[in-house]
N, C-alpha and C positions, 0 to 999 in steps of 0.2 A: 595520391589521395587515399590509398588503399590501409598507409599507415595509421592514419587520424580514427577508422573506424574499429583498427584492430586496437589502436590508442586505449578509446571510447570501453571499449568492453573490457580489457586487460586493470581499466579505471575502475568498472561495474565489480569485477571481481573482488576488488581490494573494499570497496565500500560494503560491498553486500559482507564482506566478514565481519567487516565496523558491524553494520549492523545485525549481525547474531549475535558479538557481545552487545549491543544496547538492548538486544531483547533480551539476553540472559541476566542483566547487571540491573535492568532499570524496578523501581523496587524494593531489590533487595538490601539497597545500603551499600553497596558497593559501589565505587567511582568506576564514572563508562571511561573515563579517559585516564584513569592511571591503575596500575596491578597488571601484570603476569598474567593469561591463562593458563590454566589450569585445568587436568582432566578431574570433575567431579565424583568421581570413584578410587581413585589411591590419593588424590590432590599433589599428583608430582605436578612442579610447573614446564608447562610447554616451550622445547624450543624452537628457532625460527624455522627451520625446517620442516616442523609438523605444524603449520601456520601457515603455509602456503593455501587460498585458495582454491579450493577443487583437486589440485593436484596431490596436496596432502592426504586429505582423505581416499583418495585412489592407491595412494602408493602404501598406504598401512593398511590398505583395504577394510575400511572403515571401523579398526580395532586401533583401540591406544598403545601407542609400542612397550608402555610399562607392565598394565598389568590387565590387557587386551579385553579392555571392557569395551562393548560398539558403542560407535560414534554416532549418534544421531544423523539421519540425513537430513535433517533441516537445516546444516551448514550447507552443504554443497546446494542445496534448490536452492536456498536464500542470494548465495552467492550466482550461482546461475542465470537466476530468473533476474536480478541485480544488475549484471552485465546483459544481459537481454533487452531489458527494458531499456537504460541507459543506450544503444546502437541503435533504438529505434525510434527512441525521443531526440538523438542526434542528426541522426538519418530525417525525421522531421523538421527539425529547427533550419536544416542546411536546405533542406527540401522548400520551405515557404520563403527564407531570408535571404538565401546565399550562405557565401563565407562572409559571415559580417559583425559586427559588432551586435548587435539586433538576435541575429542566430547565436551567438554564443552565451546573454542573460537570458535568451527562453530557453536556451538547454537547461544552462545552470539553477534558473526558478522549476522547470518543468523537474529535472533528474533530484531535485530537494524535497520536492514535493510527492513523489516517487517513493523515494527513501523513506519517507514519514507515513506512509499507507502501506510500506510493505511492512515497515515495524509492526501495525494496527495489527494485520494479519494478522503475522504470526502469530502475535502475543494472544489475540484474540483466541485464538483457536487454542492456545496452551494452558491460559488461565481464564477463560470467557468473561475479559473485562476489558475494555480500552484503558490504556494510560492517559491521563489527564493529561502529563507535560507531551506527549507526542499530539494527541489530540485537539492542544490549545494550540500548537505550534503550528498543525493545519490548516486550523479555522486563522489565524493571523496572517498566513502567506495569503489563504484567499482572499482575504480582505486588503491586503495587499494589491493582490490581482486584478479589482475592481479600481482602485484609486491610482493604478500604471494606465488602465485602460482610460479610465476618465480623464488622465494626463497629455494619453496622446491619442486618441481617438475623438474626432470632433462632434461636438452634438452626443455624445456617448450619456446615457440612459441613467446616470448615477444612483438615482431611485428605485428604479425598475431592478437593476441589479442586487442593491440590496435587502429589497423587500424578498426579491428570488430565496436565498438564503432561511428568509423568512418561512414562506410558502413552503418549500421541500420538508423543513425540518419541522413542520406544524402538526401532520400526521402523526408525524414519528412522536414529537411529543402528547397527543393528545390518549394517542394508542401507551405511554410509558405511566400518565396520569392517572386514565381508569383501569388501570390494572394495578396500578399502586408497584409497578417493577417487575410485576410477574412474566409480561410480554413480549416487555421492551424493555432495556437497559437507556440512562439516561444519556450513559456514552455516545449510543447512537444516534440521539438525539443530538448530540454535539456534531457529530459526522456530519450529520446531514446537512447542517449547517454550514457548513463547510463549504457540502459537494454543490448547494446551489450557491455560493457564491462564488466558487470554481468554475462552475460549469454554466453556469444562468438557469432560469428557470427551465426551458425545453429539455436542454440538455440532462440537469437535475434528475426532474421527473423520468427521464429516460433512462438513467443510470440505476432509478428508486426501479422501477417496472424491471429494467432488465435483473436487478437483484433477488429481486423476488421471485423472476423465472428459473433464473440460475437456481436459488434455496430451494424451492421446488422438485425439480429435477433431482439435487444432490439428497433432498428428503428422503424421495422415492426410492433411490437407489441405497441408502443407508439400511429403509429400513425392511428394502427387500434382500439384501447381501448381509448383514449383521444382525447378528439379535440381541449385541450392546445397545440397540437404538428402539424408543417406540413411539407411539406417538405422544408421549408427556418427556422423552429427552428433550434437554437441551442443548440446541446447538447454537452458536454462535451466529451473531447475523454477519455485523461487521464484513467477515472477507468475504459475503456474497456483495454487501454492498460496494463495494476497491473494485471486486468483479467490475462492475458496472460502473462506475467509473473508471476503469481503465478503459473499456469498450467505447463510451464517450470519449473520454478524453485524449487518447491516444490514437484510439481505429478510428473516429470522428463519425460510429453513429450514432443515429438518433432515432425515437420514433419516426418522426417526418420524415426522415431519410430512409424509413422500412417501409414507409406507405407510398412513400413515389416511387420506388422500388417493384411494388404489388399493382401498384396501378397500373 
C-alpha cells in the first residue's frame, strides 16, 4: 500500500510542472499543451532531462545549463507543494471511503480542484489578476459540487447551498463596487463565489475570516522586513484567500470547530 501514496506524489510532481507551464503560457498566446520549453533568456529549447521535476532544478542547481541564467524557484514549490497537496487529498479520500470507487472521483474532483487554485496563486501573486478561464473553471466544478451532493445526499439543502455562494461572494462584491476596483478586484469576487459553493456557507465565511487573518499577519511582516511595501502597496488577496480554503477544505476547519475547541 506504500506504493500508491509514493504513486500519488511522483503524479503531484508531474502535474505541478504542467502547472508552471499554464501559469507561464496562460495569457500570453501561447498553447499550454503544445511547444517545447524553453529557457526565457538565451531561448534554447529544453531537453527532457532538464524537465524533470524538482530533480532538474537541483541537479543544475537552479542555473540553465546554456547560458546559467537562475531558474526561478517557483518551479520546484509549485511542483512540491503539487505532490504534497495531492498525498494528502489521497490520504483523505482513502481515509473517509476506503479503496473505492467513491475515494478515487473525490480524489480526482478534489486534486482538479487543487490544481486550479494553485494556478490562482501563483499567477496572482505574479501579475495581481486572476485568470478568467481558471477561475470560471472553479466556480463550474463547485457548482458541480453542489448538484453531486444533491444527487446522492438525501434531503440535501439545494437552495441553501446555492444561495451560500451567494452570501460569501456579496461582501467581496459590495467592497469591489464602492471602491470602483480600488480595493477589491472583481476576480475575487468570482473566487468567492466559488469558495462558498465549495465549501457552504460556514465553511465559506471561515476560509473569507481565515484569509483575512493570514493578509494581516503577511501585511505586518511585509511591511516590517521590506521597504518595497507600505501601507498604499498592493498586494494580492487571492492566495490569502486558497490560504483559507485550503484550511477548510483540506485540514476540515472551521470557525465552529475553533470555538468547541476554546470552549
Amino acid at each position: 500500500m506504500l506504493l500508491l501514496p509514493i504513486f500519488i506524489f511522483i503524479l503531484g510532481l508531474i502535474i505541478g510542472s504542467f502547472l508552471n507551464v499554464v501559469i507561464l503560457r496562460i495569457n500570453t498566446g501561447r498553447s499550454i499543451a503544445k511547444g517545447r520549453s524553453i529557457c526565457f533568456r538565451c531561448s534554447k529549447e529544453l531537453s527532457w532531462y532538464e524537465l524533470i521535476p524538482v530533480f532538474s532544478f537541483l541537479g543544475l542547481r537552479g542555473k540553465c545549463k546554456t547560458c546559467k541564467a537562475p531558474i526561478s524557484f517557483q518551479y520546484p514549490l509549485v511542483e512540491l507543494v503539487t505532490a504534497i497537496t495531492f498525498t494528502v487529498l489521497y490520504t483523505t479520500a482513502i481515509t473517509s471511503f476506503g479503496f473505492s470507487l467513491m475515494a478515487l472521483l473525490s480524489f480526482l474532483f478534489s486534486a482538479t480542484v487543487a490544481s486550479l487554485l494553485i494556478v490562482i496563486f501563483v499567477y496572482d501573486i505574479k501579475h495581481t489578476i486572476i485568470p478568467d478561464m481558471i477561475v470560471y473553471l472553479f466556480i463550474i466544478l463547485s457548482l458541480v459540487s453542489i448538484l453531486w451532493q444533491a444527487l446522492t445526499i438525501p434531503h440535501f439543502g439545494i437552495l441553501n447551498a446555492l444561495f451560500a455562494g451567494v452570501f460569501v461572494a456579496l461582501p467581496f462584491f459590495l467592497l469591489w463596487a464602492f471602491s470602483k476596483g480600488r480595493f477589491m478586484g472583481f476576480g475575487d469576487v468570482k473566487l468567492a463565489l466559488g469558495m462558498g459553493w465549495l465549501l457552504g456557507l460556514v465553511g465559506g465565511y471561515s476560509a473569507v475570516l481565515f484569509s483575512f487573518w493570514i493578509g494581516g499577519i503577511v501585511g505586518i511582516i511585509l511591511l516590517a522586513l521590506s521597504r518595497k511595501y507600505s501601507m498604499r502597496s498592493q498586494i494580492p488577496f487571492a492566495p490569502f484567500l486558497i490560504a483559507g480554503t485550503f484550511i477548510v477544505g483540506v485540514c476540515g476547519i472551521t470557525i465552529l470547530s475553533l470555538f468547541q475547541i476554546w470552549s
